[in-house]
SERO-4910 file (N, C-alpha, C, O; in steps of 0.05 Angstrom, whole numbers):
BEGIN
 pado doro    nc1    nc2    nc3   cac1   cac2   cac3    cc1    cc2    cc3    oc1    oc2    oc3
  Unk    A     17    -24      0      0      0      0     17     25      0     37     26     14
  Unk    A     10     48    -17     22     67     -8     26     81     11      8     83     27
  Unk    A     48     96     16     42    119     38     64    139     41     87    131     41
  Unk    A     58    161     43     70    181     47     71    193     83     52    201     97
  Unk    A     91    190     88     99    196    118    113    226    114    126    235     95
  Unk    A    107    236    133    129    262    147    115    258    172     93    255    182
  Unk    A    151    258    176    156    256    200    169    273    222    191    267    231
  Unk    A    156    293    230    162    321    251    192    337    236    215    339    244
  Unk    A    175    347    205    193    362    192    191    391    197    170    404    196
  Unk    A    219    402    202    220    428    204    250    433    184    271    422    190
  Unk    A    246    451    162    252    456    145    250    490    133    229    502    129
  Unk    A    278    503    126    271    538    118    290    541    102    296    525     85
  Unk    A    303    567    106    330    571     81    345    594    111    339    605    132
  Unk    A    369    589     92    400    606    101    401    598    141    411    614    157
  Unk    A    391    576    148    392    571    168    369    572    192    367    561    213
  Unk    A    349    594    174    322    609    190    301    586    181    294    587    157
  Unk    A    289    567    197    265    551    203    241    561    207    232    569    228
  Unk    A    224    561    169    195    566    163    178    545    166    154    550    167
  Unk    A    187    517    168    162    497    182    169    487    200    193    482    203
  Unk    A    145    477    225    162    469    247    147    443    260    125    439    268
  Unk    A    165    432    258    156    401    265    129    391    256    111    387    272
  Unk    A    129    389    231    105    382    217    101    353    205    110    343    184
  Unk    A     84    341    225     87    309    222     52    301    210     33    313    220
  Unk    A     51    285    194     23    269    184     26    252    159     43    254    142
  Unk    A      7    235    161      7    205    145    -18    214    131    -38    227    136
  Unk    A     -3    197    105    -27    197     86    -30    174     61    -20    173     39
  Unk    A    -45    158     72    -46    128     61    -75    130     45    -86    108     43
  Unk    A    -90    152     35   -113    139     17   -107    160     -4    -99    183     -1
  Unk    A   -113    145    -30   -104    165    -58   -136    187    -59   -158    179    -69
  Unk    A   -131    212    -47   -147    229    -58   -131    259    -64   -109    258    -74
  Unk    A   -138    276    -61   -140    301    -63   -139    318    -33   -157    326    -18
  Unk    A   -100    321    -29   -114    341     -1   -106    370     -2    -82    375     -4
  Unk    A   -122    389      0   -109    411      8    -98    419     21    -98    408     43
  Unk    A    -82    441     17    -63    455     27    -67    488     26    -63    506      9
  Unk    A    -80    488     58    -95    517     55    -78    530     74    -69    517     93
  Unk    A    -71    554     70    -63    568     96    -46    594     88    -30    589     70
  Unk    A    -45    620     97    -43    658     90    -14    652     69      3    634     70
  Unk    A    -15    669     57      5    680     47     35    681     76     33    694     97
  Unk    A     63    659     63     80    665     82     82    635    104    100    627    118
  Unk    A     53    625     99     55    601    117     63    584    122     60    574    145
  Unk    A     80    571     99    105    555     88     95    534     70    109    515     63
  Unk    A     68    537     60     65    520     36     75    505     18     72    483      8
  Unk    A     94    528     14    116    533    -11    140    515    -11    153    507    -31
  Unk    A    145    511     17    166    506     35    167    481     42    188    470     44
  Unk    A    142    466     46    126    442     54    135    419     27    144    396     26
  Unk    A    128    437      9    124    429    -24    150    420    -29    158    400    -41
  Unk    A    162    440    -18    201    442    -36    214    415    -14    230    398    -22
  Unk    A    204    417      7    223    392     27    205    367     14    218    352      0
  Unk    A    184    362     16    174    339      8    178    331    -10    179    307    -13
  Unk    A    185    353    -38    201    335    -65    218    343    -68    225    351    -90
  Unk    A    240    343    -36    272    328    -44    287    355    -48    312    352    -48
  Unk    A    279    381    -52    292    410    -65    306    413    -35    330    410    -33
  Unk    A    292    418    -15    304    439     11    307    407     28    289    389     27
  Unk    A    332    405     45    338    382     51    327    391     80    328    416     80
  Unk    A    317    381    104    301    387    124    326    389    145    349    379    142
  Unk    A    317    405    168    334    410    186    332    396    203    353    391    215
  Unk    A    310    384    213    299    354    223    282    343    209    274    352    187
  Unk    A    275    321    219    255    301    219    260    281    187    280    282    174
  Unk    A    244    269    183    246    257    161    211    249    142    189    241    150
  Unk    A    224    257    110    199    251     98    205    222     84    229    218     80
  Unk    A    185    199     74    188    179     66    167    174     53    146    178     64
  Unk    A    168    159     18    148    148      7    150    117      1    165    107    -15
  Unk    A    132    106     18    126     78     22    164     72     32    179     55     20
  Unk    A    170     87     52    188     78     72    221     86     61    242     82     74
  Unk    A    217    100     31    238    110     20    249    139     25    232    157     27
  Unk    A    267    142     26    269    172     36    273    197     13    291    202     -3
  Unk    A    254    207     18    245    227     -1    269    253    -18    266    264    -39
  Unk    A    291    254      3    309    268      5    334    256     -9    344    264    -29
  Unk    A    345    228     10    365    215     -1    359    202    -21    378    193    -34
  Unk    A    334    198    -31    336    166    -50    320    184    -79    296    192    -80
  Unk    A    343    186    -99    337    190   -116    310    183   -137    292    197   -147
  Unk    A    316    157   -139    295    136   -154    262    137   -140    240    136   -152
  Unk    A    267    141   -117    237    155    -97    224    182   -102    201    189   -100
  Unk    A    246    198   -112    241    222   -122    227    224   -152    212    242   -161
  Unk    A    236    206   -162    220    195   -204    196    195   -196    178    206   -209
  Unk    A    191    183   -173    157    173   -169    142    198   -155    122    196   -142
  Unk    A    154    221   -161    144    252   -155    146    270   -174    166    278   -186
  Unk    A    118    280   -178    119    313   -196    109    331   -179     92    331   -162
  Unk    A    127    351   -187    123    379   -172    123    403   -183    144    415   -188
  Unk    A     97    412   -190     90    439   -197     98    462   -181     88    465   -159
  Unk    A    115    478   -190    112    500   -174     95    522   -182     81    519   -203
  Unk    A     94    554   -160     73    572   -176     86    573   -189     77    567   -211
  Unk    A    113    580   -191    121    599   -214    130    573   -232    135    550   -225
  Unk    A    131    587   -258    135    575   -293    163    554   -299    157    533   -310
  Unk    A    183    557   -294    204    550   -291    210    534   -305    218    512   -298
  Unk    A    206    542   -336    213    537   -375    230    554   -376    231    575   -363
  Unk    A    254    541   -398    267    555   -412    256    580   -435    249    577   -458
  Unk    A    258    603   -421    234    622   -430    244    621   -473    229    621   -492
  Unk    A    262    620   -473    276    613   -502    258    596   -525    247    601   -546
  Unk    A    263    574   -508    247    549   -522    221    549   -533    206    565   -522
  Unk    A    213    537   -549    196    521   -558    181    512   -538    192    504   -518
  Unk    A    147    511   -543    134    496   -526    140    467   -528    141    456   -506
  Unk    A    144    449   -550    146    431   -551    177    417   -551    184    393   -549
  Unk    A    197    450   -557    225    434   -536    226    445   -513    247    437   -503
  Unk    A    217    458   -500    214    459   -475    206    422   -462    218    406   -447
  Unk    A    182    423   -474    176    391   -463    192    368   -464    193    349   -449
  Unk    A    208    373   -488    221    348   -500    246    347   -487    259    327   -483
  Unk    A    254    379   -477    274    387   -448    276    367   -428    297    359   -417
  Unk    A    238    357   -422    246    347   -396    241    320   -400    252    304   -385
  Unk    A    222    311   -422    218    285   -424    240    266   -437    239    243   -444
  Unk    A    262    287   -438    294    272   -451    298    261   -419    298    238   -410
  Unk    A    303    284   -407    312    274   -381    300    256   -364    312    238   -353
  Unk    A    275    260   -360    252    241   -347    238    219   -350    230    202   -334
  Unk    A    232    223   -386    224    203   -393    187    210   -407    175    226   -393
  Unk    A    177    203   -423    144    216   -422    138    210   -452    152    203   -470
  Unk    A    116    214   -452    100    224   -489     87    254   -493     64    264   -490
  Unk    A    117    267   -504     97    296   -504     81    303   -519     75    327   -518
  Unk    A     68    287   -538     47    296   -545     17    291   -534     -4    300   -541
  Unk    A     24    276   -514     -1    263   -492     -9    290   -486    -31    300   -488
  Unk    A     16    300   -475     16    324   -460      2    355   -468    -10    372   -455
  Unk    A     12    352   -500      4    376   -505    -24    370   -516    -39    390   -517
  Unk    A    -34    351   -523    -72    337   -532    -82    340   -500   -104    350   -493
  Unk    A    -63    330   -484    -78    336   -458    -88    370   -447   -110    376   -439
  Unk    A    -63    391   -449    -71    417   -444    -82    425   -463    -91    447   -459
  Unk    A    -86    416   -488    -96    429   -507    -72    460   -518    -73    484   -522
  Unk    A    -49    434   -518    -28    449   -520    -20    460   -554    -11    481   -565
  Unk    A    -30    432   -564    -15    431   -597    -20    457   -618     -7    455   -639
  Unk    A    -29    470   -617    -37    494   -631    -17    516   -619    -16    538   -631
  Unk    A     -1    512   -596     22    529   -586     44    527   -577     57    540   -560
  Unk    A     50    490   -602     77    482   -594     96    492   -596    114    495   -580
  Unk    A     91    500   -629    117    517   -638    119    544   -636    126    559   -655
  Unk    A    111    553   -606    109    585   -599    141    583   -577    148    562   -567
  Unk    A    151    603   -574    173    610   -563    154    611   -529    131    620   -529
  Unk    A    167    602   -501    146    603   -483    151    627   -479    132    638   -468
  Unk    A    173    647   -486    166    676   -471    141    692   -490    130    713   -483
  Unk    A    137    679   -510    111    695   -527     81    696   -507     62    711   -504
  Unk    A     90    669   -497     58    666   -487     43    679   -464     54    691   -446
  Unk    A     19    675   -466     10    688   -434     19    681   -411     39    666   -410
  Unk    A      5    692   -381     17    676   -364     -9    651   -362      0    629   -355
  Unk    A    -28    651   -365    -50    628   -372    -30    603   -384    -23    583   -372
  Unk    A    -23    614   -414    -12    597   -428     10    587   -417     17    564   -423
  Unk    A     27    604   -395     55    594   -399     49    567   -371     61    546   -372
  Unk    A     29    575   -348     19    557   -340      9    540   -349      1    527   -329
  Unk    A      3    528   -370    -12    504   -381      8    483   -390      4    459   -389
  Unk    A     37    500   -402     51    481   -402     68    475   -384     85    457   -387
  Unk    A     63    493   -360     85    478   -337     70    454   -330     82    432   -329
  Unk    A     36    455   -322     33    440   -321     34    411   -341     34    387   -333
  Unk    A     34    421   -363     41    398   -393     65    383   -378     67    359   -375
  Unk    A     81    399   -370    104    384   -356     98    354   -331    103    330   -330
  Unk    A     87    374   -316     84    348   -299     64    313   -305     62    291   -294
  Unk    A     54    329   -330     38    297   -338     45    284   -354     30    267   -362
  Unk    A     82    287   -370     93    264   -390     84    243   -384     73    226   -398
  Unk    A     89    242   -359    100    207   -352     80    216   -323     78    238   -312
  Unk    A     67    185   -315     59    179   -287     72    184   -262     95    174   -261
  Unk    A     67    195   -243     78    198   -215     57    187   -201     35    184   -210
  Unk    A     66    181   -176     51    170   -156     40    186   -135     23    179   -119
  Unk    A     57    219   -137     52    241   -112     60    263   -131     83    266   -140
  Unk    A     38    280   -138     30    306   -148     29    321   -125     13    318   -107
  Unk    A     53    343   -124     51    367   -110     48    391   -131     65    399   -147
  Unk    A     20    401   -125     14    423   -148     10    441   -125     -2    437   -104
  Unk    A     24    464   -135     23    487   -118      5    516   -131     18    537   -134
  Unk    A    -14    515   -136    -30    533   -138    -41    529   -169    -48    548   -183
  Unk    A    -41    498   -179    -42    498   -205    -62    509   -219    -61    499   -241
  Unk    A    -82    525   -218   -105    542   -240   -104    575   -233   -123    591   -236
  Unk    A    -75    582   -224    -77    606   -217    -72    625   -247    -59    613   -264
  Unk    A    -77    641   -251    -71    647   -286    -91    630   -297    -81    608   -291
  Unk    A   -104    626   -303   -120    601   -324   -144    608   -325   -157    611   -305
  Unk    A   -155    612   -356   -180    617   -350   -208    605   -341   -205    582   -347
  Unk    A   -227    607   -332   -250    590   -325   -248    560   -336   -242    542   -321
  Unk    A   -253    556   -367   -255    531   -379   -225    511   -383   -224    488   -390
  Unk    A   -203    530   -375   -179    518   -375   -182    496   -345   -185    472   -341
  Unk    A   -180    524   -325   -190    515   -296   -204    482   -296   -195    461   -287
  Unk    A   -225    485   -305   -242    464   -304   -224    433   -313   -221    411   -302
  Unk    A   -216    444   -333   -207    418   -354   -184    414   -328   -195    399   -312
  Unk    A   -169    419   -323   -139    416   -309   -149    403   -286   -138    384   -274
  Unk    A   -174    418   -277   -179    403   -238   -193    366   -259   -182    344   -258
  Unk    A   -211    371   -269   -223    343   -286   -201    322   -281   -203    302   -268
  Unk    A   -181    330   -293   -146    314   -293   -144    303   -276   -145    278   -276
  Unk    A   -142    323   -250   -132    325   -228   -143    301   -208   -134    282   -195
  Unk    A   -177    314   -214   -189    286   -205   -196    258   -210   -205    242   -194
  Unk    A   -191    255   -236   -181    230   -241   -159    214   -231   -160    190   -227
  Unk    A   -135    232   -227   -114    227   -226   -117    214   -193   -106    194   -185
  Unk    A   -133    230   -180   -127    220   -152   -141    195   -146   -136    188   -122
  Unk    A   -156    180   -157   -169    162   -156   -153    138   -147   -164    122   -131
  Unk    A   -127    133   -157   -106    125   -146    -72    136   -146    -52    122   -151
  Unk    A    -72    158   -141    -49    182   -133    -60    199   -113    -81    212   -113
  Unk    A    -34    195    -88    -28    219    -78    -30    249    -91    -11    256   -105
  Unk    A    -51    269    -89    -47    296   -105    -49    317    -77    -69    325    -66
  Unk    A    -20    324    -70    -18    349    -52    -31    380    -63    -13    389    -78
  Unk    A    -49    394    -62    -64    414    -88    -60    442    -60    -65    439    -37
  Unk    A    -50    463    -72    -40    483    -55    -62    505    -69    -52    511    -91
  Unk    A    -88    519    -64   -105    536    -77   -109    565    -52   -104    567    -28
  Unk    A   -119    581    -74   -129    606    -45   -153    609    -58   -164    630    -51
  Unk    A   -169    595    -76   -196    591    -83   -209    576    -66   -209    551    -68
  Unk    A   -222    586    -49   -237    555    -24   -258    552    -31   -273    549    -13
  Unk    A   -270    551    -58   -288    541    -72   -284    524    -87   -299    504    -88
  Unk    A   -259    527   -105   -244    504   -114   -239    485   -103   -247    462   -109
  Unk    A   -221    493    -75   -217    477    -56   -241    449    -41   -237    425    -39
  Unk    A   -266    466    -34   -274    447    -26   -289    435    -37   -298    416    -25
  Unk    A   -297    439    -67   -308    433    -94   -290    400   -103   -303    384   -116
  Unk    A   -268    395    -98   -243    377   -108   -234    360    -89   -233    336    -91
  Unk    A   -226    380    -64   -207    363    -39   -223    348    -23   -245    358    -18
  Unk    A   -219    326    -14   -226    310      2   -221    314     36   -237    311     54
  Unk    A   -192    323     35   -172    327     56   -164    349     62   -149    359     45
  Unk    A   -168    362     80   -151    397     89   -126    387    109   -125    372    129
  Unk    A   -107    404     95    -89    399    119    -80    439    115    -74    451     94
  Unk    A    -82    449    139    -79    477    144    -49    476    158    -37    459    172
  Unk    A    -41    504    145    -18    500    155    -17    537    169    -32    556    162
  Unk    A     -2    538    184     -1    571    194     22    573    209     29    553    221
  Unk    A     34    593    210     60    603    216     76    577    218     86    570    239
  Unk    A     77    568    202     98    538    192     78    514    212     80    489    209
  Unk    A     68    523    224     56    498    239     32    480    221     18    492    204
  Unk    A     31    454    225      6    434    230    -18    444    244    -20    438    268
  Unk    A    -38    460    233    -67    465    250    -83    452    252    -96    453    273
  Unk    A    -89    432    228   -112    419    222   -102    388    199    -84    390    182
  Unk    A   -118    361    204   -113    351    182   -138    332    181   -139    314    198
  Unk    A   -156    333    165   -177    315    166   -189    315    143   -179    328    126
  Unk    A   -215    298    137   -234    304    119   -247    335    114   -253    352    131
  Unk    A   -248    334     97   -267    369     91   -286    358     99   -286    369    121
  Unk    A   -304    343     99   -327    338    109   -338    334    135   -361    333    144
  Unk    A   -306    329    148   -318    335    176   -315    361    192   -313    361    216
  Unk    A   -316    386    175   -311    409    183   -338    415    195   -359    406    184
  Unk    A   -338    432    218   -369    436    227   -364    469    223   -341    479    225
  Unk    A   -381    480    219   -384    506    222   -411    515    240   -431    501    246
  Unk    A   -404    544    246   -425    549    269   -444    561    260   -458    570    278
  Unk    A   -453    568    229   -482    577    229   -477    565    200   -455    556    191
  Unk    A   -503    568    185   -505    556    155   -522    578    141   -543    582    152
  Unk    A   -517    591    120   -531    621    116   -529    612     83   -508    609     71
  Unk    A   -563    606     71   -569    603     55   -586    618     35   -608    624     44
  Unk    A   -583    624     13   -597    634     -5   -607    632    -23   -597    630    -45
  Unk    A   -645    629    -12   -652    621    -35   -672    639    -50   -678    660    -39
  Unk    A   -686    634    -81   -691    654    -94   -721    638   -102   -724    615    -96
  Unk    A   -737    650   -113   -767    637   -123   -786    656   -144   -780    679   -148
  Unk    A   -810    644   -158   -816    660   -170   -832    680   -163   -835    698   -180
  Unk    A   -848    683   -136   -859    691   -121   -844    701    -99   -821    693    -94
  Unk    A   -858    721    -85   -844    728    -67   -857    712    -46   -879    701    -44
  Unk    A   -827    713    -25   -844    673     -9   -830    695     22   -817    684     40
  Unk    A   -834    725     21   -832    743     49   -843    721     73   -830    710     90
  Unk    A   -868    719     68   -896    710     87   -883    683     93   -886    676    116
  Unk    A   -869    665     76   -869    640     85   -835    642    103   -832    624    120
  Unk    A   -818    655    101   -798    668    118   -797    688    127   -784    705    115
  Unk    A   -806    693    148   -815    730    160   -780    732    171   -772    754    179
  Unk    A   -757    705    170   -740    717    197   -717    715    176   -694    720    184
  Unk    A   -720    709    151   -708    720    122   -697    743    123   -705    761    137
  Unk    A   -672    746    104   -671    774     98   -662    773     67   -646    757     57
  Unk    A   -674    792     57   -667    795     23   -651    813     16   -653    837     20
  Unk    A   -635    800      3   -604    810      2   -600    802    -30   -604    779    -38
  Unk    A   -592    822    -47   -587    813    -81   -593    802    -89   -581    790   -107
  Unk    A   -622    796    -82   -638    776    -98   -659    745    -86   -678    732    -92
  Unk    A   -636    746    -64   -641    715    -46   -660    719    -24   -668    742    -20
  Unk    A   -665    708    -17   -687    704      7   -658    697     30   -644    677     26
  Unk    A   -653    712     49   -631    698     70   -633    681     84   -652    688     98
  Unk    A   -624    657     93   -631    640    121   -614    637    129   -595    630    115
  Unk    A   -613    642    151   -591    625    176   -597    608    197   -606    616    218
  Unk    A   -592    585    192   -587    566    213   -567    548    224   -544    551    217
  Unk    A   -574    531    239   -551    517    258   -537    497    246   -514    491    254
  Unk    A   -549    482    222   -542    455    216   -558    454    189   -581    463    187
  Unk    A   -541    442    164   -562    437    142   -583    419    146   -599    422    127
  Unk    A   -591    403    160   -611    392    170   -634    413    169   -652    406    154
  Unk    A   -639    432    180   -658    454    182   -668    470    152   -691    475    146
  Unk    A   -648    475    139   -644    472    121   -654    458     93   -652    468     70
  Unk    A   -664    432    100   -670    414     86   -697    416    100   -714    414     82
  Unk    A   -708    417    120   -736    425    127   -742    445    112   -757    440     93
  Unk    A   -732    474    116   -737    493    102   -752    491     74   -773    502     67
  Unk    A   -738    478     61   -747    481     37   -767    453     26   -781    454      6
  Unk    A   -766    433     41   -794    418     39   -813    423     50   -833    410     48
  Unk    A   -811    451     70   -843    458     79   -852    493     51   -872    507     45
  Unk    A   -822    491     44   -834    515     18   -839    505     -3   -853    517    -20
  Unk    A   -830    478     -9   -847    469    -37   -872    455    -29   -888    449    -47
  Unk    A   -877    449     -2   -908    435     -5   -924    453     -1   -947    446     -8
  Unk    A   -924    481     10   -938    504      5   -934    517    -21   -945    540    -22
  Unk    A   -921    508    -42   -925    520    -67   -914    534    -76   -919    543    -98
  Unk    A   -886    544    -54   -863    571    -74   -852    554    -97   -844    531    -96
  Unk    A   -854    571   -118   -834    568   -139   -799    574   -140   -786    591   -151
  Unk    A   -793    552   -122   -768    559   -115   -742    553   -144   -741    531   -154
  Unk    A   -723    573   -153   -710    570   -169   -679    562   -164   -664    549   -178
  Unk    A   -675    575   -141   -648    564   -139   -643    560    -93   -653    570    -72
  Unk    A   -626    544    -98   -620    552    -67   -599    548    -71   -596    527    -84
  Unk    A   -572    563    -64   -545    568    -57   -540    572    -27   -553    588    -13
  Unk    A   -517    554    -15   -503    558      8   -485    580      2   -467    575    -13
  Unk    A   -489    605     14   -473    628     14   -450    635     30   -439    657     34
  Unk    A   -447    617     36   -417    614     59   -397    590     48   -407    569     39
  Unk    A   -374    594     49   -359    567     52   -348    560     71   -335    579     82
  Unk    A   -346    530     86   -340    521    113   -306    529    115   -294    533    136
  Unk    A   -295    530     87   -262    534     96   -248    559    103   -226    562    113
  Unk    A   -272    586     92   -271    608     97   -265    618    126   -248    635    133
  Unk    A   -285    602    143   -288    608    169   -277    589    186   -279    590    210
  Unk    A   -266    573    171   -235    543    190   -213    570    181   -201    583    198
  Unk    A   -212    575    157   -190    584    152   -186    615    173   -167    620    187
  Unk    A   -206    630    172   -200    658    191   -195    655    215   -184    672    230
  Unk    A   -208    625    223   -206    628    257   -186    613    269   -182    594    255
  Unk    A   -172    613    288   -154    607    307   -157    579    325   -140    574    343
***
């Protein structure tokens, strides 16, 4: 079975320690996030776990190999960073062929996969930063890995790009480790299975997204009628009818006692997200 261990890593640069004893296991192939402010060591987390920044303690290991010393453990890892990090010179398609000389891959999987081929033979400094992200990520999918560390991968990208790339993503995790670093917590909890929060280099949180509880649930819903009378403790706000309650349970009453009285209800949206309010609070 797989597994990815860290083990009470603390890891920084020029001697100064940005994570600090950051230990957790992760033995089921999904999707976990990696939420936590600007500065928190994300970045840092990412770079020690695939092998870049060698740790000042502790130890990381995949399926018992060491992430750091053992080269050949390191093949069985891709790592996106935010930033682009192509030979801005190149060719999209020698840029790829850059790495899949060295690594190994089929770059044209790659570029049918980003929907690259129409901007092989562009120089990467021509392109957008959308574009020039599409082929970093082109990069990391020559060839199979077993542990995807994507660090902010749909940042630059437009809506329908977005989509296509997370689609990937979640396939991919079906059986892969995918570490996914976003400041979209819609994305986030839209994809991830797993939050692991990180803040001033520390371990805050590591669980299911689904077992996040939050303390009120503030919903909005809309109808063709005005349905005032059937929520007096409502408030209408851009359109929605407001509710707040304790638990979606209530929630789900709510609106089977407004369709058996007859609102024409059109939409109901949860207007809050649970990671919004894990993530602000302490």
């Amino acid at each position: 079975m797989q597994k990815l261990e860290i083990d009470e890593i603390s890891a920084g640069y020029g001697g100064k320690e940005v994570i600090h004893n950051i230990g957790l296991k992760i033995t089921e192939p999904a999707i976990y996030i990696v939420l936590g402010p600007n500065g928190a060591g994300k970045t840092t987390l990412f770079r020690t776990i695939g092998g870049i920044l060698k740790p000042f303690s502790g130890r990381i290991t995949l399926d018992d190999a060491d992430l750091f010393n053992s080269k050949e453990a390191r093949k069985r890892i891709a790592y996106l960073s935010h930033l682009s990090a192509l030979p801005e010179e190149m060719t999209v398609f020698n840029a790829l062929k850059y790495y899949a000389d060295m690594e190994g891959g089929d770059i044209e999987h790659s570029l049918e996969l980003l929907s690259l081929s129409d901007l092989k033979d562009r120089k990467f400094s021509s392109l957008s930063q959308g574009q020039k992200k599409r082929v970093s990520i082109g990069k990391i999918f020559l060839r199979e890995r077993e542990l995807y560390l994507l660090d902010e991968p749909t940042s630059n990208v437009d809506p329908k790009i977005s989509k296509e790339i997370r689609d990937i993503i979640i396939k991919l995790s079906k059986d892969k480790f995918v570490l996914y670093s976003s400041h979209n917590l819609y994305e986030a909890r839209e994809i991830g299975k797993y939050l692991i929060l990180i803040k001033n280099g520390e371990l805050k949180f590591f669980d299911k997204i689904e077992n996040i509880k939050t303390k009120q649930y503030r919903v909005g819903i809309k109808a063709l009628n005005d349905i005032s009378d059937l929520l007096p403790e409502s408030e209408f706000d851009n359109g929605y009818y407001v509710v707040t309650v304790d638990n979606p349970t209530a929630v789900a009453k709510i609106i089977n006692d407004l369709v058996h009285s007859g609102a024409g209800l059109t939409e109901v949206r949860e207007l809050d997200n649970p990671l919004q309010e894990f993530f602000e609070g302490e």
